[in-house]
C-alpha positions as a printed NumPy array, in Angstrom:
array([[  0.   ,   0.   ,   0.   ],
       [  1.178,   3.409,  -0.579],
       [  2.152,   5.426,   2.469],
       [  1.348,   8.862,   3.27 ],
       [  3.741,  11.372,   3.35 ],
       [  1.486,  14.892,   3.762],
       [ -1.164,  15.581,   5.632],
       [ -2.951,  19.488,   4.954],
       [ -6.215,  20.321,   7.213],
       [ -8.21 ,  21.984,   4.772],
       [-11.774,  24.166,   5.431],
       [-15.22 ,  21.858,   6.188],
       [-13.513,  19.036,   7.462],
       [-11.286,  18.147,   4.231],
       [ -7.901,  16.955,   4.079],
       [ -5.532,  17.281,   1.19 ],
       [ -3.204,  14.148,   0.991],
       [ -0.507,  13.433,  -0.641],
       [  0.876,   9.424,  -1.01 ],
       [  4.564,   8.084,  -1.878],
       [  3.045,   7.042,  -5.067],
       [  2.228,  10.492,  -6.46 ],
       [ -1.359,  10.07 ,  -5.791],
       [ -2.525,  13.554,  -4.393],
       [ -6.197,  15.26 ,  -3.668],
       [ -8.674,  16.002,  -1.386],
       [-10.488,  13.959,   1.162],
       [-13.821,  15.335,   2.754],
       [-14.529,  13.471,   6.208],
       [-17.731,  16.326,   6.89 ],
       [-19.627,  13.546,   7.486],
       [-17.309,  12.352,  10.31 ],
       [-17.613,  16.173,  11.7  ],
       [-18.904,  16.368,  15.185],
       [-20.237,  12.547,  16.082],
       [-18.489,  10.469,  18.334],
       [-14.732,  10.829,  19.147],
       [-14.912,  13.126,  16.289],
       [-16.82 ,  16.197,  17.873],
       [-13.116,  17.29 ,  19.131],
       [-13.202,  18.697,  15.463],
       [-15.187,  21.409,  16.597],
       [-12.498,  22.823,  18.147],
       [-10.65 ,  24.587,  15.162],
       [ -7.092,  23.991,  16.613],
       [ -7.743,  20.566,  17.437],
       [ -8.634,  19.265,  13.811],
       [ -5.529,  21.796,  12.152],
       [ -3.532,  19.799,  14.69 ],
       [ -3.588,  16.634,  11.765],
       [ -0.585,  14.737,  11.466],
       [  1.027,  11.42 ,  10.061],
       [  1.691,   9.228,  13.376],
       [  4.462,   6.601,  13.567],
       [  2.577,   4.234,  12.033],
       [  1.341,   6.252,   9.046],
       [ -1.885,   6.893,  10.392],
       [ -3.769,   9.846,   9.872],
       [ -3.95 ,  11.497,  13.66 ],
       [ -5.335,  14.388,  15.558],
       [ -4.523,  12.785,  19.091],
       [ -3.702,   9.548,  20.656],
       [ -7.321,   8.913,  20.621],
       [ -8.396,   9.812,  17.181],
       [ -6.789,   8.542,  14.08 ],
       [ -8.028,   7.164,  10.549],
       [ -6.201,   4.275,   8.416],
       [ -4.259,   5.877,   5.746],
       [ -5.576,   2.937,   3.297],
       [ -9.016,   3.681,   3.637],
       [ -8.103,   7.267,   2.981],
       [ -6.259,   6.185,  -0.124],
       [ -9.05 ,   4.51 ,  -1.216],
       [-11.475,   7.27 ,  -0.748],
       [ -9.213,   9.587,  -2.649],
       [ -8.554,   7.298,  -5.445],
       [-11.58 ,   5.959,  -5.476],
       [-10.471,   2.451,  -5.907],
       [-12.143,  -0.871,  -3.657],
       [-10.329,  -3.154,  -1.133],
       [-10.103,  -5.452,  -4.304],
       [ -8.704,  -3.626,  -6.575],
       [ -5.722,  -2.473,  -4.055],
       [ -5.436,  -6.686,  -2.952],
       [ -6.318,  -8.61 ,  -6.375],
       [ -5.613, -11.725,  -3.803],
       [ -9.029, -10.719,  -2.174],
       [-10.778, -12.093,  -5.56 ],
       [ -9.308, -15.135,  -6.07 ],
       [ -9.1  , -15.595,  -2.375],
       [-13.19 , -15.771,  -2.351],
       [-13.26 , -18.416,  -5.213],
       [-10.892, -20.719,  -3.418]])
């Protein structure tokens, strides 16, 4: 999987990304916005405060992170099996 290397808070709850394969672009995670763990976000500092952790996770806090695959995915638009062709023939086996 391609790993993160930038992480940009952007307005409404986007991020702009930007992957060690060149892939770039925005992600919007509004609907995340103020549910949960998440309603830290409405604290404007808190959700600039974005980072890539040591384990190339997408983080705000020790408490609030998001996999950097499934952002990939988002951003690229592409599904678990398309990123694993194993997953496929896995199923038929």
């Amino acid at each position: 999987m391609p790993k993160p290397l930038e992480v940009k808070p952007l307005p409404n709850f986007r991020l702009w990304l930007r992957y060690d394969d060149g892939v770039s672009g925005e992600v919007d995670l509004s609907h995340l916005a103020g549910k949960g763990v998440f309603k830290a976000w409405d604290q404007p500092d808190f959700y600039r405060g974005v980072r890539i952790g040591p384990l190339r996770e997408i983080s705000w806090s020790d408490e609030i992170d998001l996999c950097p695959d499934s952002l990939y995915m988002k951003l690229t638009k592409k599904t678990p099996e398309d990123m694993f062709p194993n997953l496929k023939t896995g199923m038929n086996a």
